[in-house]
N, C-alpha and C positions, 0 to 999 in steps of 0.2 A: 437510506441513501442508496442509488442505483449505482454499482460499482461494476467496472468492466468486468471480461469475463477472465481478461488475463490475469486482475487481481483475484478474482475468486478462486481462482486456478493456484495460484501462487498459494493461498493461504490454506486451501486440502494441502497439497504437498508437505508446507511448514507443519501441518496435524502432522501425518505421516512420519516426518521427520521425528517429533517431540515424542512422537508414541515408539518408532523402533530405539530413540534412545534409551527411552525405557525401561525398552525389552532388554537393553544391555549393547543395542550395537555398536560400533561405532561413530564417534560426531564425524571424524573426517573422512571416513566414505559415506556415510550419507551425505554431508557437503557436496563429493563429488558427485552423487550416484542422480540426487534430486535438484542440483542447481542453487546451490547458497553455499553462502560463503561466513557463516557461525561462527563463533569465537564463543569460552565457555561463559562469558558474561552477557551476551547477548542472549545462546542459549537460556541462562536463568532468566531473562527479562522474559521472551518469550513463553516458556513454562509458566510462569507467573500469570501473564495476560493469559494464558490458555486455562491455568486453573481456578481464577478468578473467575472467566468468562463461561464457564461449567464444562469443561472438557469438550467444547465445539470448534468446529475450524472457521466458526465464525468469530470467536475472540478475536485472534489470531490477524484477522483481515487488516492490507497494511492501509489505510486509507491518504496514506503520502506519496503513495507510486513511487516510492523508492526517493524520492523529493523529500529536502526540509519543509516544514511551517512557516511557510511566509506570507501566506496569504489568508483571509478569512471567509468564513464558511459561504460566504454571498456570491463569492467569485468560483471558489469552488462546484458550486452548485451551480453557477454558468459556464464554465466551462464544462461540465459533465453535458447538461442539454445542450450546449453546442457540438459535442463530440456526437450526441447520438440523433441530432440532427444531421448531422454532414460527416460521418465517420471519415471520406479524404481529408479532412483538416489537420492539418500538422501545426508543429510547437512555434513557428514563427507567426505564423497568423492567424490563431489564437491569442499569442502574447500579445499582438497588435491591436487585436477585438479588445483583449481586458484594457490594455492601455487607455485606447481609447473611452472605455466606457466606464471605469475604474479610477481615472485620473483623480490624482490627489486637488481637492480644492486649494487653490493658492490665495490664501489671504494679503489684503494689501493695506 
């Protein structure tokens, strides 16, 4: 999957993060220092994804945009190519694109 750059960006720093805890630093200034906001049980979720994924900051990668799961992989995948078609597109219409083109079948 072709994931922005801000998310790839995002997910080296979450490495960073995972690696000076490590080292012993502290979670709540890296929280401040790198831009998140961790708690110690999300910290372990992440570690987990990270060492499961073999120590890469591609584990890591959030692929919700900070977004729940509500949509499935089809829509996702059109809105990605619609982004990197038209990157001026913003979340209203877009929303409007998938509606339109997503629309639940109404049985009658």
């Amino acid at each position: 999957m072709d994931y922005p750059e801000a998310v790839l960006e995002k997910a080296r720093r979450l490495e960073q993060l995972l690696l000076r805890v490590a080292a012993g630093e502290p979670l709540a200034e890296l929280n401040e220092e790198l831009g998140f906001e961790l708690d110690e049980e999300e910290l372990a979720r992440q570690q987990a994804k990270y060492e499961e994924g073999g120590h890469t900051w591609e584990a890591v990668i959030d692929g919700r945009h900070g977004h729940a799961h509500k949509i499935h992989s089809g829509i996702r995948e059109y809105l990605y190519a619609r982004k990197k078609e038209d990157d001026s597109l913003r979340a209203p219409q877009l929303a409007s694109e998938v509606e339109k083109k997503f629309q639940p079948v109404q049985l009658t």
